[in-house]
C-alpha positions in Angstrom: -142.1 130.3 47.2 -139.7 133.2 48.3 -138.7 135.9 46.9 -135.1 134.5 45.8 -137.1 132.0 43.9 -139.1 134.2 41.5 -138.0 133.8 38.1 -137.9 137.0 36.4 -138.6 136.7 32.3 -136.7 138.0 29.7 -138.2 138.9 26.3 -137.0 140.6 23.3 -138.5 142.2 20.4 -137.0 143.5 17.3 -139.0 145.5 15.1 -138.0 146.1 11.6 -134.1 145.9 12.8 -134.9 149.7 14.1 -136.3 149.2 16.9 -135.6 146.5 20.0 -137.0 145.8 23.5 -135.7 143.5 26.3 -137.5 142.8 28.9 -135.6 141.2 32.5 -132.8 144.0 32.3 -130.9 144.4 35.3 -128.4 147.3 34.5 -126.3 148.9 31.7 -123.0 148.5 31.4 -121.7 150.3 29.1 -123.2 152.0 25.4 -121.6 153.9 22.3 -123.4 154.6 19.1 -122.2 150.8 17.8 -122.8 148.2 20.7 -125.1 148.3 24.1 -123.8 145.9 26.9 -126.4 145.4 29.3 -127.0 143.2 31.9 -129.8 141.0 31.8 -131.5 138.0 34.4 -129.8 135.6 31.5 -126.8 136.9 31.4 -124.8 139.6 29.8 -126.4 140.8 26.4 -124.3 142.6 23.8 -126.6 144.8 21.2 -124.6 146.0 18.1 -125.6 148.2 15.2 -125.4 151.8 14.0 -126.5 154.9 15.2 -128.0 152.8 18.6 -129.6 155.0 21.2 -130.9 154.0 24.4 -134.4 155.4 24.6 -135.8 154.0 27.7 -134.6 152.1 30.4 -137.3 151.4 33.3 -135.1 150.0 36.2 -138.5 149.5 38.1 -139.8 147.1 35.7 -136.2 145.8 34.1 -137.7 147.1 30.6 -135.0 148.8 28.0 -135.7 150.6 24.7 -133.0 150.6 22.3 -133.3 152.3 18.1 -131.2 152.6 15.7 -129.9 150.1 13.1 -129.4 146.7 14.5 -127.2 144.1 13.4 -126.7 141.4 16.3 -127.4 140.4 19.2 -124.8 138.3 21.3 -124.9 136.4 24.9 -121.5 136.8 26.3 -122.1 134.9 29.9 -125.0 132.7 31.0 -126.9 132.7 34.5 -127.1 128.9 35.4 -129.3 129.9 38.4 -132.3 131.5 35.4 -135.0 129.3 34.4 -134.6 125.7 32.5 -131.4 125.4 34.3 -132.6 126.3 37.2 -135.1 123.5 37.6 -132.8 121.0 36.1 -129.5 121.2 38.5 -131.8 122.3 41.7 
């Protein structure tokens, strides 16, 4: 298997709506107190709420830390080349 073929996995954990973390984070884009754009190894994830800070983000590891009061989360584009998908239209 090389390297272009590791599949990089995304989880995401909300806890109590206060706190969230994503894990296959590739970059931010872009973050205001009321929406986090990031980009992620599924695609580009959209994080809105309240009073949202970005905490943490470990570019080493692809692991962001995001509190505040959160209200949705939203993917805006999809990477056909990330798992299932992958496997299926190889």
């Amino acid at each position: 298997m090389n390297n272009k073929d590791t599949v990089i996995p995304q989880n995401i954990l909300i806890e109590n709506r206060k706190r969230l973390k994503v894990t296959g984070v590739k970059d931010i884009d872009g973050f205001t107190e009321s929406k986090v754009v990031v980009e992620t190894v599924l695609g580009e994830l959209v994080i809105k709420g309240s009073d949202l800070h970005v905490i943490n983000l470990q570019a080493d590891s692809g692991e962001l830390l995001v509190t505040g009061e959160i209200s949705s989360l939203c993917y805006t584009g999809f990477n056909v080349n990330a798992g299932l998908f992958r496997r299926i239209f190889r």
